[in-house]
VEXSE-388788 format. One record per residue (C-alpha): residue in three letters; x, y, z. Coordinates in pm, 1 decimal. Each point is the difference from the previous one (the first is absolute). Layout:
N
(atom 'ALA',(X,Y,Z)),
...
***
This chain:
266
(atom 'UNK',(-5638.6,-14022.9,-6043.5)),
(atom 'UNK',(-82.8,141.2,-355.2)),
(atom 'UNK',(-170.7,345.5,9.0)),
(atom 'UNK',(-395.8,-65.5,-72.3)),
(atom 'UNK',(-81.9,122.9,-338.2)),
(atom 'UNK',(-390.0,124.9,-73.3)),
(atom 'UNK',(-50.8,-158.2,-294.0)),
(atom 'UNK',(-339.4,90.1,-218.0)),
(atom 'UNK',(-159.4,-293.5,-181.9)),
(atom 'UNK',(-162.1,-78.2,-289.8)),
(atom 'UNK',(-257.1,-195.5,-133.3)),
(atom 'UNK',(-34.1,-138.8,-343.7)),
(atom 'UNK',(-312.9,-92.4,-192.3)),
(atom 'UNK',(-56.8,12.7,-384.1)),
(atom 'UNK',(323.9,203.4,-55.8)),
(atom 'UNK',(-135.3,289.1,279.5)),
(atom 'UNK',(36.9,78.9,369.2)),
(atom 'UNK',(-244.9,-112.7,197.9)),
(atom 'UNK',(-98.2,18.5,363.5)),
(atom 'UNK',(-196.0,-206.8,177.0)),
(atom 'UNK',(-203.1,-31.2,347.6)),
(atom 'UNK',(56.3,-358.8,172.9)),
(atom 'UNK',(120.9,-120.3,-371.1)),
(atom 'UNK',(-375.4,96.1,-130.6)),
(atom 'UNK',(-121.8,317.4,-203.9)),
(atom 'UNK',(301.1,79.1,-225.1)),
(atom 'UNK',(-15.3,371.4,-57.7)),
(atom 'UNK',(226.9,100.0,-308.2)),
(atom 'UNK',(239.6,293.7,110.0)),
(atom 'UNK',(215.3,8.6,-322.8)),
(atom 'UNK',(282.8,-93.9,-219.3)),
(atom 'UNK',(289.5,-150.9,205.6)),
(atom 'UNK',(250.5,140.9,-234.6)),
(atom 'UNK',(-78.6,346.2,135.8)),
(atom 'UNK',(-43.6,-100.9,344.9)),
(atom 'UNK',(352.4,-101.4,-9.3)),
(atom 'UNK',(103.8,324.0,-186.1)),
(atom 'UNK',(-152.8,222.3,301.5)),
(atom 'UNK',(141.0,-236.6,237.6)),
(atom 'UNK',(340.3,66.3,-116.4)),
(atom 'UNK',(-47.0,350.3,64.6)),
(atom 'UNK',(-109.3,-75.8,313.9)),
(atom 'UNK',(328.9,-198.2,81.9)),
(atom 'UNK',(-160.5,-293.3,145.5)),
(atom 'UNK',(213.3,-217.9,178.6)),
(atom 'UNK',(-149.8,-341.8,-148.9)),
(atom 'UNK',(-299.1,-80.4,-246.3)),
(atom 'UNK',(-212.8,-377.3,11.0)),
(atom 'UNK',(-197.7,-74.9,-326.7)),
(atom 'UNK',(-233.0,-267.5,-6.4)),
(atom 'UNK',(-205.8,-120.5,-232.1)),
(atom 'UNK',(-294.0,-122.4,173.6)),
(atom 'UNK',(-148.0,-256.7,-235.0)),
(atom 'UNK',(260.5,-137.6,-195.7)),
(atom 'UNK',(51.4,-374.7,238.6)),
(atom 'UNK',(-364.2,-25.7,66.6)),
(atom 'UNK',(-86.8,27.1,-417.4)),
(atom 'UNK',(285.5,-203.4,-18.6)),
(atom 'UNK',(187.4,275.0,-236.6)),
(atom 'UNK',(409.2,30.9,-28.5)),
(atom 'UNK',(152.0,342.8,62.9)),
(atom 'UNK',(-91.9,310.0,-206.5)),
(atom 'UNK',(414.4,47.9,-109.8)),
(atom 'UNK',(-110.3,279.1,-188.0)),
(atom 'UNK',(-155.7,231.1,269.7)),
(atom 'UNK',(296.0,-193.5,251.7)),
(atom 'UNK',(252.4,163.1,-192.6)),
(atom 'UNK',(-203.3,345.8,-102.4)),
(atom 'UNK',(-2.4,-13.7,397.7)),
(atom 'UNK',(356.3,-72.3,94.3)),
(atom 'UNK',(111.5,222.4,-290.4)),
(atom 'UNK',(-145.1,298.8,177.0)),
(atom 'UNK',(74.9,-106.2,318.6)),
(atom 'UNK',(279.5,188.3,192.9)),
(atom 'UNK',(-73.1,-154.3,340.6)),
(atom 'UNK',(24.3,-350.3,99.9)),
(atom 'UNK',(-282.2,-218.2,-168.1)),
(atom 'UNK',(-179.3,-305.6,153.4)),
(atom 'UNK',(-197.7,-154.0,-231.2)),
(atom 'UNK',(-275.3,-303.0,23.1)),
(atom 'UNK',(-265.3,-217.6,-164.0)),
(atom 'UNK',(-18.9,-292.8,-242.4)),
(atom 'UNK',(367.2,-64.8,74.7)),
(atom 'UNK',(-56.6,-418.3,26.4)),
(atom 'UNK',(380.1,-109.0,-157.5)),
(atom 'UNK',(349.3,114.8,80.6)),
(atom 'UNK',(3.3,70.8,-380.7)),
(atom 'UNK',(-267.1,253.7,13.1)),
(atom 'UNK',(210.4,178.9,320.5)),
(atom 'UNK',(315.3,6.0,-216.8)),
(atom 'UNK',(-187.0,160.5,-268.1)),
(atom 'UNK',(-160.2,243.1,257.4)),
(atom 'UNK',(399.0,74.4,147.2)),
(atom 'UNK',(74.9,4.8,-323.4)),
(atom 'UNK',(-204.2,347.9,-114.2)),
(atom 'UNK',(134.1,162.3,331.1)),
(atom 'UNK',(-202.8,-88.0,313.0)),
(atom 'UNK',(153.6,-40.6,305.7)),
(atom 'UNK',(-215.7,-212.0,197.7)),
(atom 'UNK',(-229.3,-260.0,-129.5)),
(atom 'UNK',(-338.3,-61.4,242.2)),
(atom 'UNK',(-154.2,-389.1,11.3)),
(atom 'UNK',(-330.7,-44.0,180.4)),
(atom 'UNK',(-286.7,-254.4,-137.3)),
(atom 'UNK',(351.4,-173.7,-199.0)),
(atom 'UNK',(173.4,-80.8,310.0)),
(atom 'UNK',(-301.8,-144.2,159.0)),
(atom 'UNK',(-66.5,-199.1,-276.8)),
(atom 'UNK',(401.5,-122.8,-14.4)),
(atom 'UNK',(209.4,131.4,278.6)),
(atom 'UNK',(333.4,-157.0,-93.1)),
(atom 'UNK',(-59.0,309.7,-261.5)),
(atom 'UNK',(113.9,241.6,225.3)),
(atom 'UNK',(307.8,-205.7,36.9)),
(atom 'UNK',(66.3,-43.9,-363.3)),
(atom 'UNK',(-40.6,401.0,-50.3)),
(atom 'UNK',(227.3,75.0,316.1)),
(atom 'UNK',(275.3,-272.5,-133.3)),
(atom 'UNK',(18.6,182.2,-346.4)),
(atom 'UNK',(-71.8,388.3,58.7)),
(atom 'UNK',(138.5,21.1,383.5)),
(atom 'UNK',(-280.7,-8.2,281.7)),
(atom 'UNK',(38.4,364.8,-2.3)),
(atom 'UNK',(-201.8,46.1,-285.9)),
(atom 'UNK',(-255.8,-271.8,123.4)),
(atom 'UNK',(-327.7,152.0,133.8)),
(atom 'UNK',(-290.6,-200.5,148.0)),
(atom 'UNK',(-325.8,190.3,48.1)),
(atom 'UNK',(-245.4,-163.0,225.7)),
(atom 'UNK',(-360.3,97.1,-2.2)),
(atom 'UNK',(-156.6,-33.2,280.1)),
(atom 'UNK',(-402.2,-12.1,161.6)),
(atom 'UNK',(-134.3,-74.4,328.8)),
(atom 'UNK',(-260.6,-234.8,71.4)),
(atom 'UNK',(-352.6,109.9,14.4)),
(atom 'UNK',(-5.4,-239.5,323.1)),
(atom 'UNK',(271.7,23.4,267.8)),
(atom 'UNK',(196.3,256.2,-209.4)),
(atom 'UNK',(261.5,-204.9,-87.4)),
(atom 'UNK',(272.8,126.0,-298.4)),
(atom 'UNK',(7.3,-223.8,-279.2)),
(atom 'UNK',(193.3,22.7,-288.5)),
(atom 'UNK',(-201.0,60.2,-312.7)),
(atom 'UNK',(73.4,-6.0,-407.3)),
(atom 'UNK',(-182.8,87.9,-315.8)),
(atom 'UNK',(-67.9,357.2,126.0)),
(atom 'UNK',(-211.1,-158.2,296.5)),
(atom 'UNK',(-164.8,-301.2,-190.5)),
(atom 'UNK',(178.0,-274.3,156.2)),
(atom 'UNK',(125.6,-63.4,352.2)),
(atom 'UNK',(285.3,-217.5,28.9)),
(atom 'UNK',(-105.7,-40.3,402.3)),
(atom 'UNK',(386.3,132.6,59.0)),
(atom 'UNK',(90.7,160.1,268.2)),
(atom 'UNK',(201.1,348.2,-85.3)),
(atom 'UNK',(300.7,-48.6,225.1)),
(atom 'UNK',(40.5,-380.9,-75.3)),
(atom 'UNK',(-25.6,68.2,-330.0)),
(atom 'UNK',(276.4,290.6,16.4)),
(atom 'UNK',(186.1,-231.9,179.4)),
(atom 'UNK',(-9.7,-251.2,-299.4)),
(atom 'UNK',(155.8,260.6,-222.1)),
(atom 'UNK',(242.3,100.1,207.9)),
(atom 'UNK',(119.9,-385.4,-14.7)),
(atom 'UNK',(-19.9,-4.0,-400.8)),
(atom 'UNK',(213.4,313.8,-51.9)),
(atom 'UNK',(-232.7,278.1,-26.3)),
(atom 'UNK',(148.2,362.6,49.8)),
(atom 'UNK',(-349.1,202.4,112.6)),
(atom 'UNK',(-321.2,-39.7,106.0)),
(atom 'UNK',(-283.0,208.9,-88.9)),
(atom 'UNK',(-273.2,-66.6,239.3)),
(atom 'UNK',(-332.2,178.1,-141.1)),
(atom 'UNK',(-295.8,-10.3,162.0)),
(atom 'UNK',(-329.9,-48.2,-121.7)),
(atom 'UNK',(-216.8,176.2,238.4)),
(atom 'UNK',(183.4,260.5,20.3)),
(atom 'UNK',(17.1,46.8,-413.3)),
(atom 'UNK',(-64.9,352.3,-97.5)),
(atom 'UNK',(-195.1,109.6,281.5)),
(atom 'UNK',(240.5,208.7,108.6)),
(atom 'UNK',(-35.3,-50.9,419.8)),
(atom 'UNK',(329.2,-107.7,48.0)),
(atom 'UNK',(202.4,-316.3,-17.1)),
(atom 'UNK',(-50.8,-312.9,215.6)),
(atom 'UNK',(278.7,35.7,260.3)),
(atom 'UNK',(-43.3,-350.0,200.8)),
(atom 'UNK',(-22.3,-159.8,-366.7)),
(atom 'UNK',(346.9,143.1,-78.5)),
(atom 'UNK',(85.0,-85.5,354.9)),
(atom 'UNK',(5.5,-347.5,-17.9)),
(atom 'UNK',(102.1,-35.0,-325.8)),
(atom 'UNK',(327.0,252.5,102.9)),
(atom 'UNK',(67.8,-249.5,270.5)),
(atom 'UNK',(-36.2,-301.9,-209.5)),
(atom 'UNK',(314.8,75.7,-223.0)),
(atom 'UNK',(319.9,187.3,-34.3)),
(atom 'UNK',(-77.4,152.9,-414.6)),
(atom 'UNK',(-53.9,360.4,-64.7)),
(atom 'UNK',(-386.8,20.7,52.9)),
(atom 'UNK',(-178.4,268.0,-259.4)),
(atom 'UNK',(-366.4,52.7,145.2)),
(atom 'UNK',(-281.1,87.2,-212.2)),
(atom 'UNK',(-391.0,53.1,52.2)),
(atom 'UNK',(-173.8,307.1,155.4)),
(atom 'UNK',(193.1,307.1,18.4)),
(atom 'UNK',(-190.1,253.3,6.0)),
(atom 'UNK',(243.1,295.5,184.0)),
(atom 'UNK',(365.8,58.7,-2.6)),
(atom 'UNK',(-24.3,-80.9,380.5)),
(atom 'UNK',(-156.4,-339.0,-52.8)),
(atom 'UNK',(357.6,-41.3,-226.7)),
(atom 'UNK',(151.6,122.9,330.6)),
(atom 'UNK',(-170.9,-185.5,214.4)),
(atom 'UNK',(86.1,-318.4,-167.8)),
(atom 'UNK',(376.1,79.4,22.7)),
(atom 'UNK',(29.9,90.5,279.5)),
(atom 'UNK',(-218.2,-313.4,164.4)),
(atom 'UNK',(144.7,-266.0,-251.1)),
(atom 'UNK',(364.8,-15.4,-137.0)),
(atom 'UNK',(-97.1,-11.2,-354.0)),
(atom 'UNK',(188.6,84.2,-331.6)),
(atom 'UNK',(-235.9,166.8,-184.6)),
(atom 'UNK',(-363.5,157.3,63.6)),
(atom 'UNK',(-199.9,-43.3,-330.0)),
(atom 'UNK',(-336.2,187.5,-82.3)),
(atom 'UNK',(-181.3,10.6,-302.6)),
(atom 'UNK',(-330.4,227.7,96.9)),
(atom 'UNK',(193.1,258.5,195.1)),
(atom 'UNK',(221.9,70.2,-286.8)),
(atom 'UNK',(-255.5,0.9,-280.1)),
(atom 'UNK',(-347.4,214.1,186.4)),
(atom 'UNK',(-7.5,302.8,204.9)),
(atom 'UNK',(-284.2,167.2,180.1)),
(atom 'UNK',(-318.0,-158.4,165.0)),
(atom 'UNK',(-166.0,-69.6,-378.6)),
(atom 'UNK',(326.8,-216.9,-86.5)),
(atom 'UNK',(73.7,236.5,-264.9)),
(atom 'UNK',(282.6,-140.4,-258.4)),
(atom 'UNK',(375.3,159.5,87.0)),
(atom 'UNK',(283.8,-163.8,14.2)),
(atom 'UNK',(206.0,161.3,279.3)),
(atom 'UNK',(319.3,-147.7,234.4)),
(atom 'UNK',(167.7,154.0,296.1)),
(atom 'UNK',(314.6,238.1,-109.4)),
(atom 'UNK',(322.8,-90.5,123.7)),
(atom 'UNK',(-45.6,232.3,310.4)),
(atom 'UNK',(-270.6,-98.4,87.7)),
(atom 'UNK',(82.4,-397.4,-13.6)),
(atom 'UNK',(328.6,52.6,178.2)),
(atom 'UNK',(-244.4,155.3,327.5)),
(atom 'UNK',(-231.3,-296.6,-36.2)),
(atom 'UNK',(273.2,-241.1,46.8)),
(atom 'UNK',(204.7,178.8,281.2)),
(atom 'UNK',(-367.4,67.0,199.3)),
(atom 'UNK',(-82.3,-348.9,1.3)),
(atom 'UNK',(331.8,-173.0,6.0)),
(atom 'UNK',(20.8,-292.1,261.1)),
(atom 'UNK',(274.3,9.9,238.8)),
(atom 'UNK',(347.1,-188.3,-66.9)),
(atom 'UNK',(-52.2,-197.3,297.4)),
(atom 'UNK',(-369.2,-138.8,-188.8)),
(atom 'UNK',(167.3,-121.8,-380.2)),
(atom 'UNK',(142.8,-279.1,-94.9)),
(atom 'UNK',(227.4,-84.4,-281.3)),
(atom 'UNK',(-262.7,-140.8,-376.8)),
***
């Protein structure tokens, strides 16, 4: 099994980082070009941009902040949003990104995912799947157009469908659990861990480094991805973009590390 990687994320709207609460009440935090810069100091094992309302306002990429991005870059970066064409991923590769994210796209046309893994390698293939429970019965449901339309999907079957089409990750974000901060939805990732064999990146409601180790060391997952924790500190949410030094990540991983006799092979 890969080493999980805590990987901070992004959110793009109107050129600037956002972060939202349940995919509501965007509060600006600052120019994603120096984010990046301070998260290079910060030797971060992976960044995720996305741009937030580039599908739903049916926009193409930004190319010029993409490559402003993956020219400062010196970790790994996963980058989604408007990407609807295998062109506009080649482009995207093109400038220096790693991994290109589909969400609303692949919903819309799922043999996408198999176009983009055919041509770039379905290591470089990212699906991110949004997801809300029911007000009634609590059911997960896959949602798109940052929580505006509910395909009626179920998460798993859904990651399932991805697997089949050639997709290398899954990002499973959850709604509820957007930016407050209280931790991530463990028997949501359950499921959806048990559902498919892909490196699973989880994303929605840390709040602690121990929720991070708590979701290791529950889930076999590839990556633990925050956006809040690594962009506010203190009670008042003040802005400061922080990340666990490499100490201090190393004793996160070995404290909550599941025994060999637990993992499987991804």
């Amino acid at each position: 099994m890969l080493e999980s990687r805590i990987i901070p994320c992004l959110l793009i709207r109107d050129g600037g980082v956002v972060k939202t609460v349940r995919f509501r009440d965007p509060t600006y935090i600052g120019d994603p070009i120096n984010a990046v810069k301070i998260f290079n100091e910060k030797e971060v094992d992976e960044i995720i941009v996305l741009d937030i309302d580039a599908s739903s306002e049916a926009r193409a990429p930004n190319y010029k902040l993409i490559e402003q991005l993956a020219n400062e870059c010196r970790m790994p970066l996963c980058y989604g949003g408007g990407v609807k064409t295998s062109e506009q991923a080649d482009r995207i590769f093109s400038l220096g990104v790693e991994k290109v994210a589909v969400s609303s796209s692949a919903i819309d046309n799922p043999l996408l995912v198999r176009e983009l893994a055919n041509r770039a390698g379905s290591q470089s293939v990212v699906v991110v799947v949004d997801v809300k429970r029911t007000r009634w019965g609590n059911r997960p449901e896959v949602w798109t157009d940052n929580a505006r339309r509910n395909t009626k999907v179920a998460p798993a079957a859904w990651a399932q469908r991805m697997e089949s089409l050639g997709a290398g990750e899954v990002v499973l974000n959850s709604i509820d659990q957007d930016g407050v901060m209280q931790g991530y939805d463990q028997d949501l990732v359950t499921s959806v861990r048990a559902a498919i064999h892909l490196p699973l990146t989880v994303l929605g409601g840390a709040g602690t480094l121990e929720h991070i180790g708590e979701l290791i060391g529950r889930n076999e997952v590839v990556g633990a991805a925050a956006g809040s924790l690594f962009l506010f500190k203190g009670a008042y949410r003040a802005v400061l973009i922080n990340y666990p030094n490499a100490q201090d990540r190393r004793a996160l991983l070995r404290k909550h590390a599941r025994p060999s006799w637990q993992r499987h092979s991804t």
